[in-house]
C-alpha positions in Angstrom: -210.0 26.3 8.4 -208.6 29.9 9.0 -205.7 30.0 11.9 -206.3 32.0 14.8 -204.2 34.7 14.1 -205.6 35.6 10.8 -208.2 38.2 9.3 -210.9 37.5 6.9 -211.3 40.3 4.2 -214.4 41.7 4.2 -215.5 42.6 0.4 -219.0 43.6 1.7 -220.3 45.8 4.5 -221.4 44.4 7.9 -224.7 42.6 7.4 -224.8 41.8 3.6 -225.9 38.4 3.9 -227.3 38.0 0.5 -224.9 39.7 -2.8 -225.7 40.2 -6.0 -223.2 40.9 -8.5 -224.1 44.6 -10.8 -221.7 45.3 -13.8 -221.2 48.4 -15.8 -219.0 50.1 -18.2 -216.9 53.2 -17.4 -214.3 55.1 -19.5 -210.8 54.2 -18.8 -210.2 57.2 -16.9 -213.2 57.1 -14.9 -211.8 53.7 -13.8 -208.7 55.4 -12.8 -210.1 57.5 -10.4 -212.1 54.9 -9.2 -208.9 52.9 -8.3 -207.0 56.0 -7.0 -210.1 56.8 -4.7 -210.2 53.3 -3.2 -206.3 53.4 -2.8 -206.8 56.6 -0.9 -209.0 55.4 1.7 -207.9 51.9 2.2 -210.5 50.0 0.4 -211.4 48.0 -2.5 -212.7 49.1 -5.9 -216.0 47.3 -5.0 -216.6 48.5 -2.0 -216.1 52.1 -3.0 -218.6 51.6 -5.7 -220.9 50.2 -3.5 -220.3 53.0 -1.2 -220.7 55.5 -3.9 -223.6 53.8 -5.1 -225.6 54.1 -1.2 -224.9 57.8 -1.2 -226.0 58.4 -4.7 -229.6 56.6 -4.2 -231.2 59.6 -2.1 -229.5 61.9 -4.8 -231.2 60.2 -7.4 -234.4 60.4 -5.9 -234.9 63.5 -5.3 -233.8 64.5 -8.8 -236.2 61.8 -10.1 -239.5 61.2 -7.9 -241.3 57.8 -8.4 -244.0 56.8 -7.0 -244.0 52.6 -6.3 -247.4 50.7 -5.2 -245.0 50.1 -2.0 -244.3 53.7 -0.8 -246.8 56.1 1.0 
């Protein structure tokens, strides 16, 4: 049981009840930029990526249109 005075770290957003764990492969410097980025603003490597990831997905859309049985 944590004591009163102490934090829990957070490795996923607010809300994130259910996680599923994505891997892929970058180039060794591509990781180092990662790491440097996530230094820079205080966070951790995953939750950059994740972050990264959520702005990328409207990007990626519109470069890419696809229409789904579930989308209007």
């Amino acid at each position: 049981m944590p004591n009163s005075s102490s934090t829990t770290k957070r490795y996923a957003p607010r809300g994130d009840s259910h996680t599923v764990r994505v891997e892929f492969t970058v180039e060794p410097h591509e990781r180092a930029e990662m790491d440097r980025l996530a230094q820079a603003v205080g966070t951790t490597r995953s939750a950059l990526l994740r972050e990264v990831h959520l702005l990328g997905i409207p990007l990626y859309r519109a470069q890419h249109p696809v229409s789904t049985p579930n989308e209007t």
